[in-house]
VOVOVO-642707 format. One line per 3 residues: number of its first residue (from 1); for each residue x, y, z of C-alpha. Coordinates in steps of 0.02 Angstrom, whole numbers, always signed. Example, Ala and Ser with C-alpha at 12.3 -4.5 7.8 and 13.67 -1.06 7.14 Angstrom:
<pts>
1> +615/-225/+390; +684/-53/+357
</pts>
This chain:
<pts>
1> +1391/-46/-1667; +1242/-148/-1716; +1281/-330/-1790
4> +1260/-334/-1976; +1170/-464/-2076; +1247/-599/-2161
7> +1257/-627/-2359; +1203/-786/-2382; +1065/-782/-2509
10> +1124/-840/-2694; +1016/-779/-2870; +915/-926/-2864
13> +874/-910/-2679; +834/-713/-2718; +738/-767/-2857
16> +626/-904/-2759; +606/-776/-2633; +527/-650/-2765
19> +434/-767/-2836; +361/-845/-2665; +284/-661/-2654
22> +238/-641/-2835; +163/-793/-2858; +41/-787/-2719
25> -126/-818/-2685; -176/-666/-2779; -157/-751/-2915
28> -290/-854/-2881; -421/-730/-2842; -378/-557/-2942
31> -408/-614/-3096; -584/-601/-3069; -605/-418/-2992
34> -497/-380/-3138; -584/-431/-3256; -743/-357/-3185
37> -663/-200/-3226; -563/-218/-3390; -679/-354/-3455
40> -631/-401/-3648; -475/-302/-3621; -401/-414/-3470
43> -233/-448/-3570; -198/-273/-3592; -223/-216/-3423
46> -107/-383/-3387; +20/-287/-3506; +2/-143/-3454
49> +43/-198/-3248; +177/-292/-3326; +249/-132/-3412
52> +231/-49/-3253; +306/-196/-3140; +456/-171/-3277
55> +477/-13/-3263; +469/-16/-3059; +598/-162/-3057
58> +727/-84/-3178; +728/+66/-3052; +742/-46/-2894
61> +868/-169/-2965; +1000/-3/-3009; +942/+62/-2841
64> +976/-109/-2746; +1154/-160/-2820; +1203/+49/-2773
67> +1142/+22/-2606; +1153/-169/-2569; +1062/-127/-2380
70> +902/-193/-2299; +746/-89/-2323; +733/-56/-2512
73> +659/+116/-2555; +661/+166/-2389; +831/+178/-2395
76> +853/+254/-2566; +712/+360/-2564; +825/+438/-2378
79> +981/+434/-2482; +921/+518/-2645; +776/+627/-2612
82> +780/+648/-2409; +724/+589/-2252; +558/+633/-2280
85> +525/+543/-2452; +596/+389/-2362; +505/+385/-2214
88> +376/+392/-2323; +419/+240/-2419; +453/+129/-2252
91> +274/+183/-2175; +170/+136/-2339; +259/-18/-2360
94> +262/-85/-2161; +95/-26/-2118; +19/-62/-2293
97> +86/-246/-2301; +85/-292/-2121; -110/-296/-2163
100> -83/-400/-2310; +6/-521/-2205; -141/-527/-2100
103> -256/-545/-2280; -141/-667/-2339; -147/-777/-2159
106> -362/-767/-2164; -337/-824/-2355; -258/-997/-2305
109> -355/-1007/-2152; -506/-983/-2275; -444/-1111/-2388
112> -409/-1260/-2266; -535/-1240/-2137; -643/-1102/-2148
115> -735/-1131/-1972; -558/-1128/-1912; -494/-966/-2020
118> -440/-861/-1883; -354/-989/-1758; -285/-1060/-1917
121> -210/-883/-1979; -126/-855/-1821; -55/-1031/-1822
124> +35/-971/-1982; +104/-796/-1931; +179/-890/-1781
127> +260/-1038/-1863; +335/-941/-2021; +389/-806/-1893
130> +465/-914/-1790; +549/-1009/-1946; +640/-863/-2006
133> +708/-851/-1847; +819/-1006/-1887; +897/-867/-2025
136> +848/-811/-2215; +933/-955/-2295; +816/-1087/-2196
139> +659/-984/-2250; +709/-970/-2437; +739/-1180/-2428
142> +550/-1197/-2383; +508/-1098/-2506; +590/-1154/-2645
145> +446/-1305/-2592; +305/-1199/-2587; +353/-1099/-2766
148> +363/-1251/-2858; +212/-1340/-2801; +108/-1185/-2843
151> +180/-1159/-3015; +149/-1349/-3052; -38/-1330/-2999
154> -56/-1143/-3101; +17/-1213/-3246; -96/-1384/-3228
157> -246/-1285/-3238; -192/-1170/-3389; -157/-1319/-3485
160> -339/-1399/-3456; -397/-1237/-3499; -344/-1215/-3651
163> -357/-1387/-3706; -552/-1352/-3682; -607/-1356/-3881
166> -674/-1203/-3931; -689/-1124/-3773; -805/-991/-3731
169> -839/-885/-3854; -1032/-851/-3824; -968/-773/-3660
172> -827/-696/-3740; -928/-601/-3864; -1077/-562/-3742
175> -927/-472/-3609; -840/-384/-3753; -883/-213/-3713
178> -811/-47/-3724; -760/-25/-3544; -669/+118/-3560
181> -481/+190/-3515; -529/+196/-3317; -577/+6/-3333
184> -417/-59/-3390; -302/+54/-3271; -422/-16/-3136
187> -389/-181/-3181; -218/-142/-3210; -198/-93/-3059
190> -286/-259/-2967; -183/-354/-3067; -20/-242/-3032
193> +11/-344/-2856; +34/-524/-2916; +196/-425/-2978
196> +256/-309/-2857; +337/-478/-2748; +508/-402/-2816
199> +526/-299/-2701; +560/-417/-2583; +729/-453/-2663
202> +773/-265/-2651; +738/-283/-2441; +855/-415/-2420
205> +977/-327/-2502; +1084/-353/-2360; +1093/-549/-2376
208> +1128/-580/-2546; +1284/-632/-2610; +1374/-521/-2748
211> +1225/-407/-2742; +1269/-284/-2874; +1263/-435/-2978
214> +1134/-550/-2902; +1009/-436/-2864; +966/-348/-3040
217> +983/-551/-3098; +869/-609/-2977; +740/-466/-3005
220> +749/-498/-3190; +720/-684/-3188; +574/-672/-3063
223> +477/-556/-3147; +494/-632/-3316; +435/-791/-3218
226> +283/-710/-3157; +242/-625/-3321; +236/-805/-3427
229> +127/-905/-3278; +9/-734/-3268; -11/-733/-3480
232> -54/-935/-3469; -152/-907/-3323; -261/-755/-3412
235> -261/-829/-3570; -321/-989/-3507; -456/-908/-3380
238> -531/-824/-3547; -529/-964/-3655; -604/-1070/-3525
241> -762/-953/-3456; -740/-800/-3550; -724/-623/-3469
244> -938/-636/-3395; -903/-777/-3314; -734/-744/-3272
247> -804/-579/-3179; -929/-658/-3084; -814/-804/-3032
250> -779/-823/-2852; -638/-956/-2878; -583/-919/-3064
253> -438/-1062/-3060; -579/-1168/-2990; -701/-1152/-3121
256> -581/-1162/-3251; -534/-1341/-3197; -710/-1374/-3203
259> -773/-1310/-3368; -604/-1406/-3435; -705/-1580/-3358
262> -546/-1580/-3257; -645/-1582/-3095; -511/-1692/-3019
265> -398/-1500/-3007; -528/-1439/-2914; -459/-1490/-2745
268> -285/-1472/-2796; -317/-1283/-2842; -384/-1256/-2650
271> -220/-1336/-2593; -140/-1248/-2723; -212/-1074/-2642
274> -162/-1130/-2478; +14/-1154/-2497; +18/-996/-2613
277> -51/-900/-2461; +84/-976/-2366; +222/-919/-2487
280> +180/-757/-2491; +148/-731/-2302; +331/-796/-2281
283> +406/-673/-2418; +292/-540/-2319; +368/-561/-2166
286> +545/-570/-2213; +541/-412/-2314; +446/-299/-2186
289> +558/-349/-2049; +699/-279/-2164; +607/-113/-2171
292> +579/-123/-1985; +759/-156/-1975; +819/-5/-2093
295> +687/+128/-2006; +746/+78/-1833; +923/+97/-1890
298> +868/+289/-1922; +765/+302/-1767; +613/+320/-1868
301> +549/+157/-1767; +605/+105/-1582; +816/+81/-1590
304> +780/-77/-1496; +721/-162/-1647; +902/-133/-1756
307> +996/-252/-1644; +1030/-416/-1750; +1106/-561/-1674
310> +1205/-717/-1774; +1153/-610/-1930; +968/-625/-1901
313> +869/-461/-1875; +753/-589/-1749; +689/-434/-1635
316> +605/-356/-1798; +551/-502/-1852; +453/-525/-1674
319> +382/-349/-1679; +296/-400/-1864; +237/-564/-1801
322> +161/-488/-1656; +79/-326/-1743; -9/-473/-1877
325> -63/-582/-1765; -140/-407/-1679; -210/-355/-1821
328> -315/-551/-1843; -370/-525/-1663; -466/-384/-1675
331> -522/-360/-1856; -574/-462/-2026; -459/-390/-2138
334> -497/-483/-2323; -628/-339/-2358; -541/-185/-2276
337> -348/-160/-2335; -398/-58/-2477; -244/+51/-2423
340> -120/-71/-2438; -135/-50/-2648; -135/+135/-2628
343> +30/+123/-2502; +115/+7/-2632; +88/+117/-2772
346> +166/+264/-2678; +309/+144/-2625; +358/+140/-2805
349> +332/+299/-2883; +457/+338/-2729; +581/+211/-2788
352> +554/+274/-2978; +591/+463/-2924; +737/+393/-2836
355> +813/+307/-2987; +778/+460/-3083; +925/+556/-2996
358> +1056/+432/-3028; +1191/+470/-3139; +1279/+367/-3293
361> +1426/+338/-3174; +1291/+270/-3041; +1218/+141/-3180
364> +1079/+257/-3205; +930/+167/-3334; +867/+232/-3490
367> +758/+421/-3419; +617/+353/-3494; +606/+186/-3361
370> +591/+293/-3204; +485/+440/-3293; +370/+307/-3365
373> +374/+213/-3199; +334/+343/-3105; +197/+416/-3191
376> +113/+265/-3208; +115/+238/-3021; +2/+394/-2994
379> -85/+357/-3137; -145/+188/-3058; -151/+234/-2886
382> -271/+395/-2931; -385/+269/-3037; -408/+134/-2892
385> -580/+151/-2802; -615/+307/-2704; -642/+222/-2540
388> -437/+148/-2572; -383/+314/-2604; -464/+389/-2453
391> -405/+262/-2340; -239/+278/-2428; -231/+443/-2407
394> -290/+437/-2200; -137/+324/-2186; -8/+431/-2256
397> -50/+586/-2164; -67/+470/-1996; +129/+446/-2046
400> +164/+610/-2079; +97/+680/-1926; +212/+536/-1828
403> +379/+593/-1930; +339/+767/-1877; +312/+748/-1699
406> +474/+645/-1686; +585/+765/-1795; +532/+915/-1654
409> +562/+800/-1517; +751/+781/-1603
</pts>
């Protein structure tokens, strides 16, 4: 019988965790393609991710404290709709976010050295890998370091923003257009990531104290979090350059310290992306070696990688490290992970359908959270670019073809 993992995460740990993922270096960067898309109407595409993000983390929180295991939807989409709808889940979430890892490891390469990006990016999947191989609880300490310091700097530049007098309303007026229903679910969508971090807390369902308790708290707390930097953050960018310039920006936190006269932020935002890329590479890691963990439990990955030792799941954790720093040797993935949004999506809607079969006696939500949730999760991933959904799409059948061959060989 393979060693279990230990519970030693508490709600503020959990929540750190979440928000080490949430708050990210998207943050930092999709604020601009966003806007590109919803222009004038960036805040409600912002509100309307949020309502989504709420709706997907009212479904996972009743699903995590029912089943308080490692591997999130994998495992309840497997225990409440079937092996298939599972498997499913796992694939588009390991495959989709091991090449975010890989995104997220080029964007602090970018950031510090970018000469260096690549060498520098694999010099990050190594160390953080082999950091959480000292256990969960050391990881979520170093975070804690890296959450803070990025909310400090995000909340910095929202401040100098809005202090700007005035503001930008020349811009404003010349960007407010009528872009249409498809433009804010495409920025809705863009924007829908800096959320979806929760789900991190739902994979380590395994190592959290009290989890019926803690994680629901933890997913809760984080999101709101997220949602009150995001609205400063937004409010702020649009204040500060208005939605044309805030399209066109290729560093919108950057230019926002700027038009504010606070050039001195300038720097500090780069360092400030750095470490966010950091954060969010380590909450990456931990929570698709949980999946690893739970799909090799099922033999839906190699049985060699369920074997945890002193309550760390350190062989998984290996096999991620290794497939990233893979993936940075032989391609330049910032342009080309397209998939990874579509994969996400489906990960949810999975989770939503999931929560929709749970009974009163299970602590079931409202039916409207996981209809709602759910719908909106197709609705956004139909709307993202074609080439995303294509890719998307290629993915998912890849998986499916795999699942088949190795139910017949069973």
């Amino acid at each position: 019988m393979a060693e279990g993992l230990s519970r030693r995460l508490s709600t503020v740990d959990a929540v750190v965790v979440g928000l080490s993922a949430m708050v990210g270096a998207g943050v930092f960067a999709a604020l601009a393609p966003a806007a590109r898309a919803a222009g004038s109407w960036l805040l409600a595409a912002l509100a309307l991710a949020a309502l989504v993000a709420y709706c997907n983390a009212t479904s996972s929180a009743r699903l995590a404290a029912l089943y308080p295991e490692s591997g999130g939807t994998y495992v309840y989409g497997r225990r409440r709709l079937g092996h298939l709808w599972g498997y499913l889940a796992g694939w588009g979430f390991a495959i989709g976010k091991t090449a975010s890892c890989a995104a997220m490891a080029l964007t602090f390469g970018a950031y510090v050295a970018p000469a260096l990006a690549r060498p520098l990016a694999i010099g990050a999947v190594v160390a953080l890998t082999v950091l959480n191989l000292f256990g969960v609880q050391r990881s979520a300490g170093v975070a804690r370091v890296l959450v803070a310091f990025v909310l400090a700097v995000l909340v910095a530049v929202s401040l100098a923003g809005l202090g700007l007098a005035g503001g930008n309303a020349a811009a404003y007026a010349a960007f407010s257009r009528d872009v249409g229903v498809l433009g804010v679910l495409q920025g809705a969508g863009l924007l829908f990531f800096a959320f979806a971090g929760y789900a991190r807390i739902a994979t380590l369902g395994e190592e959290v104290r009290d989890p019926s308790r803690t994680i629901p708290r933890a997913i809760g707390i984080a999101l709101a979090i997220a949602l009150a930097v995001y609205a400063l953050v937004a409010v702020s960018a649009l204040h500060a350059l208005g939605p044309l310039r805030l399209a066109m920006s290729q560093a919108p936190l950057a230019d926002v310290a700027r038009a504010s006269g606070a050039g001195w932020l300038v720097p500090v935002v780069g360092v400030g992306a750095a470490v966010a890329a950091l954060g969010a590479l380590l909450a990456l890691l931990l929570g698709i070696s949980r999946t690893v963990l739970a799909m090799s439990r099922e033999r839906d990955l190699p049985a060699a990688l369920a074997i945890v030792g002193d309550g760390v799941p350190r062989r998984a954790e290996v096999a991620v490290g290794v497939a990233v720093v893979a993936l940075l040797l032989v391609a330049d993935l910032r342009g080309a992970i397209g998939f990874s949004s579509f994969g996400v999506l489906v990960y949810y809607a999975v989770a939503n359908a999931s929560a929709f079969t749970l009974t009163r006696e299970e602590g079931a939500p409202p039916r409207w959270i996981p209809v709602l949730g759910f719908v909106l999760c197709v609705l956004l991933a139909c709307s993202l670019p074609l080439s995303s959904v294509l890719s998307g799409l290629a993915v998912f059948a890849i998986g499916v073809t795999i699942w088949a061959v190795r139910s017949r060989l069973r």
